[in-house]
LUMGU-986848 format. One record per residue (C-alpha): x, y, z; residue number from 1; residue in one letter. Coordinates in Angstrom, 1 decimal. Layout:
<sites>
<site xx="X" yy="Y" zz="Z" seq="NUM" type="a"/>
...
</sites>
This chain:
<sites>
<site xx="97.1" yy="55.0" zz="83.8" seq="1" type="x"/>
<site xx="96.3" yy="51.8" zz="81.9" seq="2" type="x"/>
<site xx="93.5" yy="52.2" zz="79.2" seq="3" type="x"/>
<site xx="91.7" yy="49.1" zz="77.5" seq="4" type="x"/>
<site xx="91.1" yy="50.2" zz="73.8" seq="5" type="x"/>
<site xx="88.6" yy="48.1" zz="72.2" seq="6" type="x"/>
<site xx="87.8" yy="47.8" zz="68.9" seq="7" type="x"/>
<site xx="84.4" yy="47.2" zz="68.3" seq="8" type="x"/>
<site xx="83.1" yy="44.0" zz="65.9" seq="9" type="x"/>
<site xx="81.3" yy="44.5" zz="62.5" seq="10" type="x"/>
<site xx="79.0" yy="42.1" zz="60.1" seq="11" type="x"/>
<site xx="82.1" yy="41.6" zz="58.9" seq="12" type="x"/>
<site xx="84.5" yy="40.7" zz="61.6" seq="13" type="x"/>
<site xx="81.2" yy="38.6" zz="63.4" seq="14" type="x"/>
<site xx="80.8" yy="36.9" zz="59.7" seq="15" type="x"/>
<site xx="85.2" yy="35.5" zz="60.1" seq="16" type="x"/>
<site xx="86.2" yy="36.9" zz="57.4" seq="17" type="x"/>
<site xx="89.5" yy="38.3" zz="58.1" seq="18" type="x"/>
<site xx="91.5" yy="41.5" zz="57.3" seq="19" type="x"/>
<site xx="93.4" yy="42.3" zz="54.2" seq="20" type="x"/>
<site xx="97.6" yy="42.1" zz="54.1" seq="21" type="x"/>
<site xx="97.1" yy="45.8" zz="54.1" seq="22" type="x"/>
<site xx="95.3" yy="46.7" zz="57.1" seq="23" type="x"/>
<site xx="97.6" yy="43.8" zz="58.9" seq="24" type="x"/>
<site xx="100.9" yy="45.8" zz="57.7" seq="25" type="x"/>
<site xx="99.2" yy="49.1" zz="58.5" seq="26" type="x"/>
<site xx="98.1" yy="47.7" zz="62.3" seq="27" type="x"/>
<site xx="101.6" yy="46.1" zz="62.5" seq="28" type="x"/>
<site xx="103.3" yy="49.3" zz="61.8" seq="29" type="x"/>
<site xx="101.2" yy="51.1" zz="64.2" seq="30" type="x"/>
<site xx="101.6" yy="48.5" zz="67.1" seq="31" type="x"/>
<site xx="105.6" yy="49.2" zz="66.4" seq="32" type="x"/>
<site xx="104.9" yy="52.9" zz="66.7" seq="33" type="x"/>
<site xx="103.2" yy="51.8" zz="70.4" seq="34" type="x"/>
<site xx="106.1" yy="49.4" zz="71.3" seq="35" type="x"/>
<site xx="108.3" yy="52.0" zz="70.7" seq="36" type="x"/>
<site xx="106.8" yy="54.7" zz="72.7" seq="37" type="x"/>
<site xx="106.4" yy="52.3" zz="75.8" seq="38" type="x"/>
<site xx="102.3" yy="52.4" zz="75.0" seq="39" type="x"/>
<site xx="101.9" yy="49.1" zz="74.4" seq="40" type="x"/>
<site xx="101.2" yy="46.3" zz="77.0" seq="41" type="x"/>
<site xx="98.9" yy="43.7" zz="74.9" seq="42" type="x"/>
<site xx="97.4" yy="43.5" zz="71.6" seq="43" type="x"/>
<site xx="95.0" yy="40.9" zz="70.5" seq="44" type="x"/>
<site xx="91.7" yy="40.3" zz="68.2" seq="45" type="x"/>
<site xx="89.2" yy="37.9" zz="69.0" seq="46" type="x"/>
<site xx="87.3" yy="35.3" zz="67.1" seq="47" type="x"/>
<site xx="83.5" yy="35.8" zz="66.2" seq="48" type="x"/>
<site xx="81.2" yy="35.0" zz="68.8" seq="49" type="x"/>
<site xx="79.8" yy="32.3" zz="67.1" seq="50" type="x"/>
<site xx="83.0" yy="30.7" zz="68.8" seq="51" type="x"/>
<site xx="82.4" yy="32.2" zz="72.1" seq="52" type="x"/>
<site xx="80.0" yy="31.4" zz="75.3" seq="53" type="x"/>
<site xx="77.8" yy="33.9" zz="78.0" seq="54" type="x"/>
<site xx="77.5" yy="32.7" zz="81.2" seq="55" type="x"/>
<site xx="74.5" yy="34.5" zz="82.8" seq="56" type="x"/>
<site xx="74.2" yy="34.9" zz="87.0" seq="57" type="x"/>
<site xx="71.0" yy="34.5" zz="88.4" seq="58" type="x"/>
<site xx="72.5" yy="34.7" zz="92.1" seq="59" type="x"/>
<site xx="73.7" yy="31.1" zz="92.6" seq="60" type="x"/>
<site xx="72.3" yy="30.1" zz="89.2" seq="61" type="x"/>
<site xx="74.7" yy="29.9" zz="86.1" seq="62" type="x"/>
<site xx="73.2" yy="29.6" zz="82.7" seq="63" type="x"/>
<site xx="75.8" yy="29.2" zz="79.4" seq="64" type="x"/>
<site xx="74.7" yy="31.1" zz="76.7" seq="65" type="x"/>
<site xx="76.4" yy="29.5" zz="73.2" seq="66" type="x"/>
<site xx="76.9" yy="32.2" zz="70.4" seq="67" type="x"/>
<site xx="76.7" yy="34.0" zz="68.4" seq="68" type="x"/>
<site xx="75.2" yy="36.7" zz="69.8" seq="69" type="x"/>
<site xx="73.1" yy="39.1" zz="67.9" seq="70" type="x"/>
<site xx="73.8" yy="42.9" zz="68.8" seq="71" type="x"/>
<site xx="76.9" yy="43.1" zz="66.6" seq="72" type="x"/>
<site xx="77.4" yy="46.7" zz="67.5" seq="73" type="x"/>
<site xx="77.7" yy="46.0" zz="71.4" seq="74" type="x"/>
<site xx="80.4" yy="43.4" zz="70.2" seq="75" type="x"/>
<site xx="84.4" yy="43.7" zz="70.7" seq="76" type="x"/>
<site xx="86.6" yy="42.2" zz="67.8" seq="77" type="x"/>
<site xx="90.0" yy="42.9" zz="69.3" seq="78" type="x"/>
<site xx="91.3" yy="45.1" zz="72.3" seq="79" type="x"/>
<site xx="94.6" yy="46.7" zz="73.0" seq="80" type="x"/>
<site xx="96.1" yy="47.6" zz="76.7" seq="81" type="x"/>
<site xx="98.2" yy="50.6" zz="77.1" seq="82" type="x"/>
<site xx="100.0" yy="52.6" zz="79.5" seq="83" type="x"/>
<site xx="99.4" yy="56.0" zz="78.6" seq="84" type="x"/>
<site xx="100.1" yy="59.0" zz="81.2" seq="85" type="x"/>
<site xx="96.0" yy="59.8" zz="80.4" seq="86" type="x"/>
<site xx="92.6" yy="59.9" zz="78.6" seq="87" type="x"/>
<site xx="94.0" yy="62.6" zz="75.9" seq="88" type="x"/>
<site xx="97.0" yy="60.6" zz="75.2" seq="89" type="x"/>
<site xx="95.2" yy="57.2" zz="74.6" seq="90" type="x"/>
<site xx="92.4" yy="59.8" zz="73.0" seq="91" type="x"/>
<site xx="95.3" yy="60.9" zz="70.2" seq="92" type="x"/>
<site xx="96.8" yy="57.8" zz="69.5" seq="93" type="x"/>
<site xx="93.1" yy="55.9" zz="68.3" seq="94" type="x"/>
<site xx="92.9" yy="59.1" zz="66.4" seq="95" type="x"/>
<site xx="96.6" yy="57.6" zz="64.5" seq="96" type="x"/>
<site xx="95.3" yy="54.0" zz="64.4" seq="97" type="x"/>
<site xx="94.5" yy="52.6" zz="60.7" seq="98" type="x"/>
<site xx="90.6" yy="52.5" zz="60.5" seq="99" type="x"/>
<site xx="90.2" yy="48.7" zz="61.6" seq="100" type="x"/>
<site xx="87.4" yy="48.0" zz="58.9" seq="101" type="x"/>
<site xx="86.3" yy="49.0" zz="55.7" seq="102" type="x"/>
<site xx="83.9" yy="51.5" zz="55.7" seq="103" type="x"/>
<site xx="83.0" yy="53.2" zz="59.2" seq="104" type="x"/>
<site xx="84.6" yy="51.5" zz="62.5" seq="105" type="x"/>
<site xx="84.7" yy="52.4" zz="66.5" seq="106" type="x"/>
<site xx="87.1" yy="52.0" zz="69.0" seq="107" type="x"/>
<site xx="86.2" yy="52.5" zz="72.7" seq="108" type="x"/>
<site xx="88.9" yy="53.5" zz="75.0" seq="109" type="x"/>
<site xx="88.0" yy="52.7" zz="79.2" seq="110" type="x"/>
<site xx="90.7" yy="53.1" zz="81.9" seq="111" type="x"/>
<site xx="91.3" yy="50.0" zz="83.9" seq="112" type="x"/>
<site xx="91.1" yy="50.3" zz="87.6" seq="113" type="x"/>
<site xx="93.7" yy="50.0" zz="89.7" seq="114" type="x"/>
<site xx="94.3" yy="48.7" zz="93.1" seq="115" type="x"/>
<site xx="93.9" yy="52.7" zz="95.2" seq="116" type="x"/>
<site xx="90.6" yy="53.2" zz="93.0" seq="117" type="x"/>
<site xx="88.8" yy="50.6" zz="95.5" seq="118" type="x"/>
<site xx="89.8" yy="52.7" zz="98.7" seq="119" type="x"/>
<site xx="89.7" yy="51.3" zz="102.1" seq="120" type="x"/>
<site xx="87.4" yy="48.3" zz="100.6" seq="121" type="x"/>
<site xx="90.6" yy="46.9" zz="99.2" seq="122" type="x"/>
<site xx="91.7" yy="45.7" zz="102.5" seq="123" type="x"/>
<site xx="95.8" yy="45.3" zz="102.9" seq="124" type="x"/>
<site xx="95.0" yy="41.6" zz="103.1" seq="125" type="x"/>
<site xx="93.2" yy="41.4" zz="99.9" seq="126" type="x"/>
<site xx="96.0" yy="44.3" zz="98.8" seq="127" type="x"/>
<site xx="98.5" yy="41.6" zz="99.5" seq="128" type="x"/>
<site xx="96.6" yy="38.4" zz="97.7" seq="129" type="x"/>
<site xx="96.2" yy="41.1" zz="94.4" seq="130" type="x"/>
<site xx="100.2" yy="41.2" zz="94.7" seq="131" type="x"/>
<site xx="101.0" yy="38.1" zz="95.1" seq="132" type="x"/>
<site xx="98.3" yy="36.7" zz="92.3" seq="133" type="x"/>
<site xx="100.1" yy="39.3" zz="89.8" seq="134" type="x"/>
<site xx="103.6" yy="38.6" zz="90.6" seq="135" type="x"/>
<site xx="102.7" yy="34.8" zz="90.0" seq="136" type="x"/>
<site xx="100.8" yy="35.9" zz="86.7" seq="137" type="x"/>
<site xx="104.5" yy="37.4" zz="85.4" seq="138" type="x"/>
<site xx="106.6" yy="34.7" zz="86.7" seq="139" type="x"/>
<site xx="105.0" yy="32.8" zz="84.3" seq="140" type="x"/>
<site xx="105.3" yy="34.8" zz="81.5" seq="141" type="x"/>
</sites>
């Protein structure tokens, strides 16, 4: 099963100011430890949202939304995707992850759906167009 693990922003991480060479060694060597176990299928953190844009739907309506936006603790700073064979073992490995900021932190953990999840909605047309879509996606890579 894939897992999205996010970590979840701060004042801190929403303010820009970045981590310390220590917490980037101790991520670095714990991101090895998930390379090496075959965990690990994308790593990244994410700029403030004083960088980033909403767009809001209203039915055909699209409004953009400039940040920052305000409820810091609803906010993701960075995000991992594993492979994991379930919920426990994504469960124990956040448990080994370096807190990822001073003080107290949370990480979120949500399996990602995959293509049987959607039953018979997920027509084999549409089963076929996924396919293709991701095999073009890794070509590229």
């Amino acid at each position: 099963m894939r897992v999205m693990v996010m970590v979840k922003a701060n004042k801190d991480s929403e303010a820009g100011i970045m981590p310390k060479q220590k917490l980037l060694a101790e991520m670095g060597k714990f991101n090895e430890e998930l390379v090496k176990a075959g965990v690990l299928l994308a790593a990244e953190g994410l700029q403030p949202t004083t960088k980033g844009k909403r767009v809001r739907f209203a039915g055909a309506t699209r409004t953009v939304i400039d940040g920052p936006f305000t409820e810091t603790k609803e906010l993701i700073a960075g995000f991992w995707l594993w492979q994991v064979r379930s919920m426990e073992e994504a469960v124990e490995w956040v448990k080994r992850c370096p807190n990822p900021h001073e003080g107290e932190a949370e990480i979120e953990i949500r399996q990602v759906f995959e293509a049987e999840d959607f039953g018979s909605e997920l027509t084999p047309e549409l089963r076929k167009r996924e396919e293709r879509m991701r095999e073009q996606v890794a070509r590229k890579k």
